[in-house]
Predicted model as a PDB file, atoms N, CA, C, CB and O in Angstrom, pLDDT in the B-factor column:
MODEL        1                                                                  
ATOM      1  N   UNK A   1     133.043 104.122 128.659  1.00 90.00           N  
ATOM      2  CA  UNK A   1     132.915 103.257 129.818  1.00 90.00           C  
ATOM      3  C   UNK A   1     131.436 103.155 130.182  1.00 90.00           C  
ATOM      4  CB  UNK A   1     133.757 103.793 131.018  1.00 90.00           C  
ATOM      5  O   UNK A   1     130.729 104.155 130.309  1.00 90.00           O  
ATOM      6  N   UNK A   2     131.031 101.998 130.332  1.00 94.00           N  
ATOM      7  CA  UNK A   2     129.905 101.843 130.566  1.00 94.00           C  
ATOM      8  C   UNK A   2     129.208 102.264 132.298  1.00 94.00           C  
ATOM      9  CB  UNK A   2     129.857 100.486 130.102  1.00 94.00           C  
ATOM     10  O   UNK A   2     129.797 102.102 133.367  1.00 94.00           O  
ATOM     11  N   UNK A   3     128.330 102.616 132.164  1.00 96.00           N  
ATOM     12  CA  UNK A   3     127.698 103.259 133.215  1.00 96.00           C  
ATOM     13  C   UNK A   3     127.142 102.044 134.419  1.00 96.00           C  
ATOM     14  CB  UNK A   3     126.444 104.179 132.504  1.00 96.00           C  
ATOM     15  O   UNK A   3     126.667 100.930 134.197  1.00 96.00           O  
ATOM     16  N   UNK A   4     127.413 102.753 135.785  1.00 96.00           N  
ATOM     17  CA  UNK A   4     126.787 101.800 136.929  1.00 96.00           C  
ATOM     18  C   UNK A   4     125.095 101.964 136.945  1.00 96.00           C  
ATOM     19  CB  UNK A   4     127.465 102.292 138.568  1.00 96.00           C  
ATOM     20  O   UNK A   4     124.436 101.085 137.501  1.00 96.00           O  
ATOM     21  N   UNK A   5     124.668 102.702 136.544  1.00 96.00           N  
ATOM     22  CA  UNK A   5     123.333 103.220 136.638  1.00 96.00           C  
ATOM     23  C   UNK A   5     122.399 101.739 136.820  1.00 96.00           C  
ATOM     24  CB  UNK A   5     122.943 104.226 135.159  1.00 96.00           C  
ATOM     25  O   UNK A   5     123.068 100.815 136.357  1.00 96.00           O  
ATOM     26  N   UNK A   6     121.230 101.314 137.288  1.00 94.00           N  
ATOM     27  CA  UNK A   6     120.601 100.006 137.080  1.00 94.00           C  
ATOM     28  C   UNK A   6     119.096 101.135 137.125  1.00 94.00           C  
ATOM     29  CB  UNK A   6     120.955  98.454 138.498  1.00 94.00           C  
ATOM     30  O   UNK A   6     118.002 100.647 137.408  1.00 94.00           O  
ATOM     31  N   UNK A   7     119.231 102.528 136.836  1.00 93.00           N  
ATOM     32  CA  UNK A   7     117.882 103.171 136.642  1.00 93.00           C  
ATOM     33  C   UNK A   7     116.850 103.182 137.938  1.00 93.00           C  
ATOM     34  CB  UNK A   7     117.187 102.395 135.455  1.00 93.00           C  
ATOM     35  O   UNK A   7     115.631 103.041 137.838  1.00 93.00           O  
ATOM     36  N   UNK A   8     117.594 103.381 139.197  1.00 92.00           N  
ATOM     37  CA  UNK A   8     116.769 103.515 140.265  1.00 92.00           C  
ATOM     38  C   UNK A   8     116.598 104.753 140.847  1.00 92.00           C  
ATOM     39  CB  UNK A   8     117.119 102.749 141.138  1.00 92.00           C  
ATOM     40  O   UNK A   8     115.531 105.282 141.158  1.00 92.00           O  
ATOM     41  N   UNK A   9     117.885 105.245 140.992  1.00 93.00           N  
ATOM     42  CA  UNK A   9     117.979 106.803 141.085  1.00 93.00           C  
ATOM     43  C   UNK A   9     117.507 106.967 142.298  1.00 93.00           C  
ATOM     44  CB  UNK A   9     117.195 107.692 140.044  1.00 93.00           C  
ATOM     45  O   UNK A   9     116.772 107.943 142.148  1.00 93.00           O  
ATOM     46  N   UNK A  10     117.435 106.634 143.488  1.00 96.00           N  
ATOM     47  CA  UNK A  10     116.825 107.208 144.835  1.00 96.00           C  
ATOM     48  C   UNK A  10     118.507 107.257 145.294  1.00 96.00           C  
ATOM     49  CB  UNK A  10     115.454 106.025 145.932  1.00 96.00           C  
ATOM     50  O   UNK A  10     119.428 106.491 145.009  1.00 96.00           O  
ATOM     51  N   UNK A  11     118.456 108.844 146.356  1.00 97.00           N  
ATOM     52  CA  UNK A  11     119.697 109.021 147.099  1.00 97.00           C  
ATOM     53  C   UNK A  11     119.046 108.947 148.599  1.00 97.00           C  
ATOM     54  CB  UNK A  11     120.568 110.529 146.698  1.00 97.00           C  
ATOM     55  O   UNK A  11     117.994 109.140 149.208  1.00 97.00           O  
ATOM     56  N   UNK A  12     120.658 108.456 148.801  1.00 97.00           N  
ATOM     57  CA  UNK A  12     120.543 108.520 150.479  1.00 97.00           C  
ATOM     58  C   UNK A  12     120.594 109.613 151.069  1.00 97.00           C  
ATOM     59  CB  UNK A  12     121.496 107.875 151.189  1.00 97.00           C  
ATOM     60  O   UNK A  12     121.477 110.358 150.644  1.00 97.00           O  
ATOM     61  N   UNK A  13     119.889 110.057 152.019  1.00 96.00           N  
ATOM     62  CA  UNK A  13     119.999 111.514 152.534  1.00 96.00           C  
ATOM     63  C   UNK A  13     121.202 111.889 153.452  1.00 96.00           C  
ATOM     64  CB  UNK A  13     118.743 111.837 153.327  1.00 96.00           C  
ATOM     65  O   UNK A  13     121.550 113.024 153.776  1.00 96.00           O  
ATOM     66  N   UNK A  14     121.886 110.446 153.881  1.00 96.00           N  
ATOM     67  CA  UNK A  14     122.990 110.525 155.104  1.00 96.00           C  
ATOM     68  C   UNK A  14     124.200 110.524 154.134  1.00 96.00           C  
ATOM     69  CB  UNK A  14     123.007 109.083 156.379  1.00 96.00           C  
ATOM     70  O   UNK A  14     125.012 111.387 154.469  1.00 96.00           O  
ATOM     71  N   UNK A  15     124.534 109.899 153.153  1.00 97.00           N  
ATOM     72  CA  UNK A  15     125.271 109.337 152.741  1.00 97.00           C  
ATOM     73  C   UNK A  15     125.720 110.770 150.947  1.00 97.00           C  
ATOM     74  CB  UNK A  15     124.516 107.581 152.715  1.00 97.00           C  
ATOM     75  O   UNK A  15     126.751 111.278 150.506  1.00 97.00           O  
ATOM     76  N   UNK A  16     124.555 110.804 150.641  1.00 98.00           N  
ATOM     77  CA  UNK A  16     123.890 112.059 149.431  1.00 98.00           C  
ATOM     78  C   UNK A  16     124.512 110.592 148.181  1.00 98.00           C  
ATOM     79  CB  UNK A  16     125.126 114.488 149.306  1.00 98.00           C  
ATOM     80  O   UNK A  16     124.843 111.060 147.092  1.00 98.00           O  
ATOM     81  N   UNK A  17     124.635 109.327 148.264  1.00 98.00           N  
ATOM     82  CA  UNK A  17     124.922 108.361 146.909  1.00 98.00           C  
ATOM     83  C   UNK A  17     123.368 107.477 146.959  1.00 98.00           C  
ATOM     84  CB  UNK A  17     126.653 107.071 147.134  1.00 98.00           C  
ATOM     85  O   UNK A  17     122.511 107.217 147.804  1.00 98.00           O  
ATOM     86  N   UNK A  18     123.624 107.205 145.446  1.00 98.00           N  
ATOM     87  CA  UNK A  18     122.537 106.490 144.951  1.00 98.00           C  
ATOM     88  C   UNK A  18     122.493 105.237 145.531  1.00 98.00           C  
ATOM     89  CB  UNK A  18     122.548 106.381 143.580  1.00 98.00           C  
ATOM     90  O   UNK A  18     123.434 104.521 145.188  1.00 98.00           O  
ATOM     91  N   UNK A  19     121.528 104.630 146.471  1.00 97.00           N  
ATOM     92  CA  UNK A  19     121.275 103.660 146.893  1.00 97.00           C  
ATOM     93  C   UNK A  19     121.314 102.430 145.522  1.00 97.00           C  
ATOM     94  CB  UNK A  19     120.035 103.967 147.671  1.00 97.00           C  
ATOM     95  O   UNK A  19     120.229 101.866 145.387  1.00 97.00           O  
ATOM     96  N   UNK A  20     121.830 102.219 145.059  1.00 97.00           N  
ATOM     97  CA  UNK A  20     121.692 101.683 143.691  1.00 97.00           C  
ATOM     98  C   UNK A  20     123.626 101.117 143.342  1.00 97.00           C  
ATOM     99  CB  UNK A  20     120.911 103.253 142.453  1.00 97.00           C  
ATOM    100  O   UNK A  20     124.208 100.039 143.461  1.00 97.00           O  
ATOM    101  N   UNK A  21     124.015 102.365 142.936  1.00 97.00           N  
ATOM    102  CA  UNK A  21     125.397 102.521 141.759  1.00 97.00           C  
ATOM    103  C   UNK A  21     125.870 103.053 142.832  1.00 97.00           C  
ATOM    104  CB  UNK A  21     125.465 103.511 140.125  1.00 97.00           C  
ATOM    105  O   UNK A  21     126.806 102.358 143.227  1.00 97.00           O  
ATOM    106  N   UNK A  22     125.559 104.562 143.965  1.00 98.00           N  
ATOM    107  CA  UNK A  22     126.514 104.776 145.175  1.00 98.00           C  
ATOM    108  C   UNK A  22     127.356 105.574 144.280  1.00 98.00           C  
ATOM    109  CB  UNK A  22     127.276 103.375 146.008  1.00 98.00           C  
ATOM    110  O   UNK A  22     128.557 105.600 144.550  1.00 98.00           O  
ATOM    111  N   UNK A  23     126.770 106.493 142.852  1.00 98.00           N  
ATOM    112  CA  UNK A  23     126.978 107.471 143.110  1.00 98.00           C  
ATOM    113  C   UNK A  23     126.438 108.460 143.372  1.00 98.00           C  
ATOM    114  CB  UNK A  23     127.389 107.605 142.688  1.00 98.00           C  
ATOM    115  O   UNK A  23     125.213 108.343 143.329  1.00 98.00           O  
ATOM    116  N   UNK A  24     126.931 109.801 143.737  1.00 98.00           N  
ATOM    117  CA  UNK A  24     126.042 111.170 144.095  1.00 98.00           C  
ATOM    118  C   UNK A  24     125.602 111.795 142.955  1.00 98.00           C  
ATOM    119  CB  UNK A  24     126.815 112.293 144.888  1.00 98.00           C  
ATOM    120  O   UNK A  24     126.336 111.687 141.973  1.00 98.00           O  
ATOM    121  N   UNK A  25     124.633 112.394 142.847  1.00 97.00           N  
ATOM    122  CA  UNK A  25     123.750 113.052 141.608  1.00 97.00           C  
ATOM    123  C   UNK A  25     124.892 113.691 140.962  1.00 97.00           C  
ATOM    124  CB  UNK A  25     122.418 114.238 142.020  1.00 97.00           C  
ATOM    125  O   UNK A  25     124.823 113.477 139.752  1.00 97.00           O  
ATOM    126  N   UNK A  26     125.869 114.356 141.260  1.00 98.00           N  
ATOM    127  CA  UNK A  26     126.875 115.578 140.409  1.00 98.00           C  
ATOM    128  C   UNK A  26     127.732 113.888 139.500  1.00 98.00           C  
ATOM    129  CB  UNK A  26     128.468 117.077 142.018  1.00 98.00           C  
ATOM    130  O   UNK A  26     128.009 113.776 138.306  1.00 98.00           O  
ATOM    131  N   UNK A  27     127.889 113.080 140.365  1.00 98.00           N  
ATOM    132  CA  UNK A  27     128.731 112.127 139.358  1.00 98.00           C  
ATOM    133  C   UNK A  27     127.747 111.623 138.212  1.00 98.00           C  
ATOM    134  CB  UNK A  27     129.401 110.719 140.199  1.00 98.00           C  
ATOM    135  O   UNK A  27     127.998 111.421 137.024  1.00 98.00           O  
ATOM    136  N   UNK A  28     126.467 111.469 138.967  1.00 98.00           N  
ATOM    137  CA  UNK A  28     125.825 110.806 137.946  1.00 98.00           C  
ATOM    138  C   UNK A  28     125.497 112.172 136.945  1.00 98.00           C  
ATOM    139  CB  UNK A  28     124.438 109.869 138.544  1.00 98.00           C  
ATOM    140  O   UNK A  28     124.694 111.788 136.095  1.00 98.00           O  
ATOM    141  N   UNK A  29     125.674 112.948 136.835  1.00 97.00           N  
ATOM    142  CA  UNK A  29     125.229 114.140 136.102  1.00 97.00           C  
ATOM    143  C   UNK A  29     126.554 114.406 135.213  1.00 97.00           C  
ATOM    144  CB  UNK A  29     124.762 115.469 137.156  1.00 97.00           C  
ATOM    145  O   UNK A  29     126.608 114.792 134.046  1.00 97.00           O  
ATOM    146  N   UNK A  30     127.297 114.183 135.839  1.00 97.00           N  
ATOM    147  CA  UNK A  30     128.779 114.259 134.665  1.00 97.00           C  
ATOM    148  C   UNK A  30     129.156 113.001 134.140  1.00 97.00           C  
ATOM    149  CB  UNK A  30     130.300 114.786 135.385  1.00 97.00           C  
ATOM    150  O   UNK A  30     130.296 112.815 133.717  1.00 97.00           O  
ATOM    151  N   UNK A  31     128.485 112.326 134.136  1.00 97.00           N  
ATOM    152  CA  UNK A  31     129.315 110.605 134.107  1.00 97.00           C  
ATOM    153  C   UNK A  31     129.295 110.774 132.425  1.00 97.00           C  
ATOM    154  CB  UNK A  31     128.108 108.722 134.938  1.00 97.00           C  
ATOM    155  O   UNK A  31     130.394 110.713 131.873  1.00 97.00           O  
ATOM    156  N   UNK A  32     128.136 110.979 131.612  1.00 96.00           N  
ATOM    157  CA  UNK A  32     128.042 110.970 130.292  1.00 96.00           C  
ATOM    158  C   UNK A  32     129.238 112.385 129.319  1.00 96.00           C  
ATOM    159  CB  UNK A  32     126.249 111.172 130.139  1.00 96.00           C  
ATOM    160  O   UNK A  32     128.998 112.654 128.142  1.00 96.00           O  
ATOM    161  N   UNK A  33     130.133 112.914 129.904  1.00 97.00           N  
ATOM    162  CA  UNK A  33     130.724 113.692 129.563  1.00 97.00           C  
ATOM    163  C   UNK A  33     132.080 113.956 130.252  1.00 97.00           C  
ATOM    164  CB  UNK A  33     129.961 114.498 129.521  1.00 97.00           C  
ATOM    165  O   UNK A  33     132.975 114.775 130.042  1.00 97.00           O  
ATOM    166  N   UNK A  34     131.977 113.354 130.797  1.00 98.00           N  
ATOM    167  CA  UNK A  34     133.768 113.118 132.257  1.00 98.00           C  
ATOM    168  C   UNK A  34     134.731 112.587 131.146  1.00 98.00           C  
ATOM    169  CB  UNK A  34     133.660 111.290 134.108  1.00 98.00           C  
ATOM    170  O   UNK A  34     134.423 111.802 130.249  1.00 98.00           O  
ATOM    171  N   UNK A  35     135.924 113.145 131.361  1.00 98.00           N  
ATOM    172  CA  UNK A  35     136.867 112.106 130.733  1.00 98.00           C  
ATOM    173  C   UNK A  35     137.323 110.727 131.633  1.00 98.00           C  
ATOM    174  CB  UNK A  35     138.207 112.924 130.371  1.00 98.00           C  
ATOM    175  O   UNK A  35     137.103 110.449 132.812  1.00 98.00           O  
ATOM    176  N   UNK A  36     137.914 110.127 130.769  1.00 98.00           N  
ATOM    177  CA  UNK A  36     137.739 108.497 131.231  1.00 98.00           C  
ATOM    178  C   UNK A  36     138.523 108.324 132.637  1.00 98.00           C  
ATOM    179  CB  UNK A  36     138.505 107.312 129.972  1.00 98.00           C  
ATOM    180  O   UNK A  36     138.028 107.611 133.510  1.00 98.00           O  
ATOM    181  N   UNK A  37     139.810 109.019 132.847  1.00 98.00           N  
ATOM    182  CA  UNK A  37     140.496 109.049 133.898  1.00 98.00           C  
ATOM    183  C   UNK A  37     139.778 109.371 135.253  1.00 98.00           C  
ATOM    184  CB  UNK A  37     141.447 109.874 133.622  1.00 98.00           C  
ATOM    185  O   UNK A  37     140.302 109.074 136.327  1.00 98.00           O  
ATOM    186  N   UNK A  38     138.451 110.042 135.158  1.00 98.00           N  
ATOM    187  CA  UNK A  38     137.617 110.731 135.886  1.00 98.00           C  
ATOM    188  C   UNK A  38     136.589 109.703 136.151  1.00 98.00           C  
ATOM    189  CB  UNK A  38     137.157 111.986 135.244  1.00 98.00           C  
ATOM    190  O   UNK A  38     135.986 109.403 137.182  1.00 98.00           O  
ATOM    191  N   UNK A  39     136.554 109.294 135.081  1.00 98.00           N  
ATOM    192  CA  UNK A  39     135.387 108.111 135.257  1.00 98.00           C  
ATOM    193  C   UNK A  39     136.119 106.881 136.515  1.00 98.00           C  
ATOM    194  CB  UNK A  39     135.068 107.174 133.334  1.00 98.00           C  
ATOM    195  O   UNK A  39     135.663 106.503 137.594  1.00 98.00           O  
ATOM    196  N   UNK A  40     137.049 106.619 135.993  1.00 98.00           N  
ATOM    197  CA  UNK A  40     138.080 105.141 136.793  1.00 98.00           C  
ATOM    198  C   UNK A  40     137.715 105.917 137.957  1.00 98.00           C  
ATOM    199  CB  UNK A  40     140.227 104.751 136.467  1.00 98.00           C  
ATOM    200  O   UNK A  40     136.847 105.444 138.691  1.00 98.00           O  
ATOM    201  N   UNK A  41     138.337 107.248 138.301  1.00 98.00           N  
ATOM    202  CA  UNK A  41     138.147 107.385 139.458  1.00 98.00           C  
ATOM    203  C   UNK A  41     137.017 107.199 140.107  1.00 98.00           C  
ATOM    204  CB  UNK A  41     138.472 108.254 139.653  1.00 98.00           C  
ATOM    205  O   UNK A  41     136.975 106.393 141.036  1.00 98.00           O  
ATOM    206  N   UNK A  42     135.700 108.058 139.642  1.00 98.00           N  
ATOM    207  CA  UNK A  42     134.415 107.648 140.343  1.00 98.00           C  
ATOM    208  C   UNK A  42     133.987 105.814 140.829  1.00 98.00           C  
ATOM    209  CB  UNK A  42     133.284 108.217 139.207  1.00 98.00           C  
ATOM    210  O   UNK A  42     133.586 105.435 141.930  1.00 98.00           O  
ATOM    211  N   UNK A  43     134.231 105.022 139.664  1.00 98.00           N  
ATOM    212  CA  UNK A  43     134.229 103.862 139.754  1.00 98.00           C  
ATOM    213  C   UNK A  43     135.103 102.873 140.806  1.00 98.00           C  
ATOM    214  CB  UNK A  43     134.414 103.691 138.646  1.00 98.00           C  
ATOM    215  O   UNK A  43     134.737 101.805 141.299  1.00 98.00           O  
ATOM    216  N   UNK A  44     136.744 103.792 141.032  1.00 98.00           N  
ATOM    217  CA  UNK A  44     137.302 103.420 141.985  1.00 98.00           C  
ATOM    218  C   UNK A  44     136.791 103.119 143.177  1.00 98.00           C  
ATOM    219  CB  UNK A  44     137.987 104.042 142.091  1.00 98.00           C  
ATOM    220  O   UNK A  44     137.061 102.060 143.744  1.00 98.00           O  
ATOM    221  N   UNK A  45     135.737 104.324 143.840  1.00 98.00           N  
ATOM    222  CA  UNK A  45     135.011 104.542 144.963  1.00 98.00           C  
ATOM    223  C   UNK A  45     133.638 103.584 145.522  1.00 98.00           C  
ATOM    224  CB  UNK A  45     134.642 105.846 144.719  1.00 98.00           C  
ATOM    225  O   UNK A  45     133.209 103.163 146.597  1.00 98.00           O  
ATOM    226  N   UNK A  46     133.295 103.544 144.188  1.00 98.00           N  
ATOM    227  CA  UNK A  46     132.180 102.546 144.434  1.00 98.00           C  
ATOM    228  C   UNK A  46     132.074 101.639 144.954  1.00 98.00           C  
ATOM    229  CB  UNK A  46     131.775 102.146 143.766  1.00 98.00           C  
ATOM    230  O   UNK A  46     130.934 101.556 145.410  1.00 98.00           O  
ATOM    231  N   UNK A  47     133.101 100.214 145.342  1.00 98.00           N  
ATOM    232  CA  UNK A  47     132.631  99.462 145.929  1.00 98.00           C  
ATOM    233  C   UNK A  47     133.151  99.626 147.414  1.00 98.00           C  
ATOM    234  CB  UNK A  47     132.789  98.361 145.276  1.00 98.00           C  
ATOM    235  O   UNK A  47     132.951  98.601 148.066  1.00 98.00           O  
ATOM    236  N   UNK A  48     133.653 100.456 147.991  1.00 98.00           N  
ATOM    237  CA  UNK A  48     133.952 101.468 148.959  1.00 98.00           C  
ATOM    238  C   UNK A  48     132.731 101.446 149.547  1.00 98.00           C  
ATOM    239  CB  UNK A  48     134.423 102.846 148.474  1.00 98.00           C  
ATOM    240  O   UNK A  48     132.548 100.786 150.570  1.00 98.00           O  
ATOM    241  N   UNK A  49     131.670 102.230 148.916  1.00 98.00           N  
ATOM    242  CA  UNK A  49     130.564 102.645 149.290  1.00 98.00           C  
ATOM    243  C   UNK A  49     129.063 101.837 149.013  1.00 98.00           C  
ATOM    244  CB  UNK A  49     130.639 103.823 148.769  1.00 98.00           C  
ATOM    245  O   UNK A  49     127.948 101.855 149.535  1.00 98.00           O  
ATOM    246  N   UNK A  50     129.673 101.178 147.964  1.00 97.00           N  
ATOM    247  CA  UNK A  50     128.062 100.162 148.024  1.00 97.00           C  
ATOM    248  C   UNK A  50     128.375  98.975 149.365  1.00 97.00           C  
ATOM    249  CB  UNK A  50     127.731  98.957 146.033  1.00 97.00           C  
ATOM    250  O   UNK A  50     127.467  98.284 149.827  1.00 97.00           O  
ATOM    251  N   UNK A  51     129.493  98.922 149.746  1.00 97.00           N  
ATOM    252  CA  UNK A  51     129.892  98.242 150.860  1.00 97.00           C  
ATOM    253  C   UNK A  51     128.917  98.593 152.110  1.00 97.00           C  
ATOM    254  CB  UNK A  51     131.368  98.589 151.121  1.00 97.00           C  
ATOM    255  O   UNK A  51     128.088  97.827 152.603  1.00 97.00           O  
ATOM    256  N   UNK A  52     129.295 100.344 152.639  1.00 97.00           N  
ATOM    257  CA  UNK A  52     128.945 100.756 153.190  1.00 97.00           C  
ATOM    258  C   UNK A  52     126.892 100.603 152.858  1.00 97.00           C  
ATOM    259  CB  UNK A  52     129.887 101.799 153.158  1.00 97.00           C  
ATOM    260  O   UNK A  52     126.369 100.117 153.861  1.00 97.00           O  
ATOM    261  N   UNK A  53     125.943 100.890 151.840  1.00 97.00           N  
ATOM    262  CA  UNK A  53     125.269 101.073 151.816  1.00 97.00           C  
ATOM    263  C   UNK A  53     124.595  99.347 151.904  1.00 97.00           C  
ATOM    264  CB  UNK A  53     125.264 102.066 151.005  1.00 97.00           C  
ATOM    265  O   UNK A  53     123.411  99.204 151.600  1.00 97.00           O  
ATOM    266  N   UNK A  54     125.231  98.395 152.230  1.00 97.00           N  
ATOM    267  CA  UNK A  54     124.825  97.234 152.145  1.00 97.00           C  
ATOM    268  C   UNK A  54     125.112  96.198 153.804  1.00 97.00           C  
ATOM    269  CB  UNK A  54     125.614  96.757 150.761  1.00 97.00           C  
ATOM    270  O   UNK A  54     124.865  95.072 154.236  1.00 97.00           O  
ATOM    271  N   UNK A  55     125.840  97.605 154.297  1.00 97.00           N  
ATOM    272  CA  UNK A  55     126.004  97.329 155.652  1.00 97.00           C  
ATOM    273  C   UNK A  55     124.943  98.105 156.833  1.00 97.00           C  
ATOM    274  CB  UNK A  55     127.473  97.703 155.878  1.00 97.00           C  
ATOM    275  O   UNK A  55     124.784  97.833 158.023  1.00 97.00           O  
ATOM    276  N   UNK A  56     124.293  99.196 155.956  1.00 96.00           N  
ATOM    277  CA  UNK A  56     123.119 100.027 156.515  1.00 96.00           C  
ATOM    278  C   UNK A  56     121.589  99.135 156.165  1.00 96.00           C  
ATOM    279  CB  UNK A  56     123.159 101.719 155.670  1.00 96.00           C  
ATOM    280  O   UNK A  56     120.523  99.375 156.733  1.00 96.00           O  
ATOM    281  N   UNK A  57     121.812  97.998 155.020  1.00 96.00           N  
ATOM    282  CA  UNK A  57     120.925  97.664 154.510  1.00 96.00           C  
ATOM    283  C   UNK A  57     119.985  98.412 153.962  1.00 96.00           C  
ATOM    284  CB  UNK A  57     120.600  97.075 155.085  1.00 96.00           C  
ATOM    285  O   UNK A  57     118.815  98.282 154.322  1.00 96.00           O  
ATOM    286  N   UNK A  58     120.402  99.429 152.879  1.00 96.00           N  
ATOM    287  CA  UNK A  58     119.265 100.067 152.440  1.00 96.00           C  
ATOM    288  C   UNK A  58     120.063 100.020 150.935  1.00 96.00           C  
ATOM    289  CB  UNK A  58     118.758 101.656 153.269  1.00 96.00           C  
ATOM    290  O   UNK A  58     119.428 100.708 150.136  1.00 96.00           O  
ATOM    291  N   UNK A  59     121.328  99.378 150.291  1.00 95.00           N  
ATOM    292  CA  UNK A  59     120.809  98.981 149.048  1.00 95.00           C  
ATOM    293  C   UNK A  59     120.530  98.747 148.551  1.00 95.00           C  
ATOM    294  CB  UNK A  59     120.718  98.830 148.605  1.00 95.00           C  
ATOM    295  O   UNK A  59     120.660  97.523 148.584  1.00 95.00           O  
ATOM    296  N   UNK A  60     119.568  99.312 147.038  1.00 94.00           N  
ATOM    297  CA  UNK A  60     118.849  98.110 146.401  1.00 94.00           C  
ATOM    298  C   UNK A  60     120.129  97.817 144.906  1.00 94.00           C  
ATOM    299  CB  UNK A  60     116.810  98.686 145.828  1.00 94.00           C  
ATOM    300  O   UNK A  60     121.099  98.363 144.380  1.00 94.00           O  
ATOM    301  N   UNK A  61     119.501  96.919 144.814  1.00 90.00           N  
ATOM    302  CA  UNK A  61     119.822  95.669 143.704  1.00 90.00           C  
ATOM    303  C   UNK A  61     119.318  95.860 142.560  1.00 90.00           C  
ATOM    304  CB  UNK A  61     119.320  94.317 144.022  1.00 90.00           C  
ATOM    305  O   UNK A  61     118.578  96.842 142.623  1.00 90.00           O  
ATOM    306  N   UNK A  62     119.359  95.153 140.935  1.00 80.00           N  
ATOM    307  CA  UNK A  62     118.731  95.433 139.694  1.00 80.00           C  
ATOM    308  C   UNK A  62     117.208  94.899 139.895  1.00 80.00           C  
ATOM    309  CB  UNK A  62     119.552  94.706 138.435  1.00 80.00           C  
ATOM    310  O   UNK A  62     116.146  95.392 139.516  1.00 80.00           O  
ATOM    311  N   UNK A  63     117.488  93.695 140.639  1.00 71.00           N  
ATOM    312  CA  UNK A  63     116.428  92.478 140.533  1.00 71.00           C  
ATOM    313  C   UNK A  63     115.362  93.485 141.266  1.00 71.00           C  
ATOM    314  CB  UNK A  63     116.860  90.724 141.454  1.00 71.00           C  
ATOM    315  O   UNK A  63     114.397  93.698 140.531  1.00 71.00           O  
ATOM    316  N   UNK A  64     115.296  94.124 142.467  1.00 69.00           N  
ATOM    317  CA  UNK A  64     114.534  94.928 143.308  1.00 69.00           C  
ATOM    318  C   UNK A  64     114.283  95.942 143.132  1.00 69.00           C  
ATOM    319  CB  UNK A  64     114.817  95.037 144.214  1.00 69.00           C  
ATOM    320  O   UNK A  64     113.768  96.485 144.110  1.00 69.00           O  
ATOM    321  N   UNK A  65     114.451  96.796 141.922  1.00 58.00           N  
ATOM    322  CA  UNK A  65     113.827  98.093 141.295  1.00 58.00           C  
ATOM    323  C   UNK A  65     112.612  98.146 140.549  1.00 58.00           C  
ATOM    324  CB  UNK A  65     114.674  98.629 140.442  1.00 58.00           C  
ATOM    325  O   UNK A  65     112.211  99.220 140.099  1.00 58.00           O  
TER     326      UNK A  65                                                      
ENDMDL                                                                          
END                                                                             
C-alpha cells in the first residue's frame, strides 16, 4: 500500500500528527512494515484528522513543502 507521506514530516505539538499525511511519528515509523489490515486502519483515520488539521489551518499541502 502506498504511503501518505508527501516528505514534509513536521508534527503538530497539540495534535502529535504530521501536519502533512496526519500521521503520528510511531505510524509513520511502522507504516513500511505493518501488515496491510493495520495499514487500512491507519489510513481509515486520516481524513478524520487532516479534516481537523485544515480546520486549525496549519495543514500543509504537496504543492507548499
Amino acid at each position: 500500500m502506498k504511503s501518505p507521506c508527501i516528505s514534509v514530516c513536521r508534527f503538530d505539538g497539540r495534535t502529535g500528527w504530521c501536519v502533512a499525511c496526519a500521521r503520528t511519528l510511531a505510524e509513520c515509523r511502522e507504516w513500511k512494515k505493518a501488515p496491510r489490515p493495520r495499514l487500512l486502519a491507519i489510513n481509515k483515520t486520516l481524513p478524520a484528522r487532516l479534516a481537523k488539521l485544515d480546520a486549525r489551518g496549519i495543514r500543509v499541502f504537496e504543492e507548499e513543502a
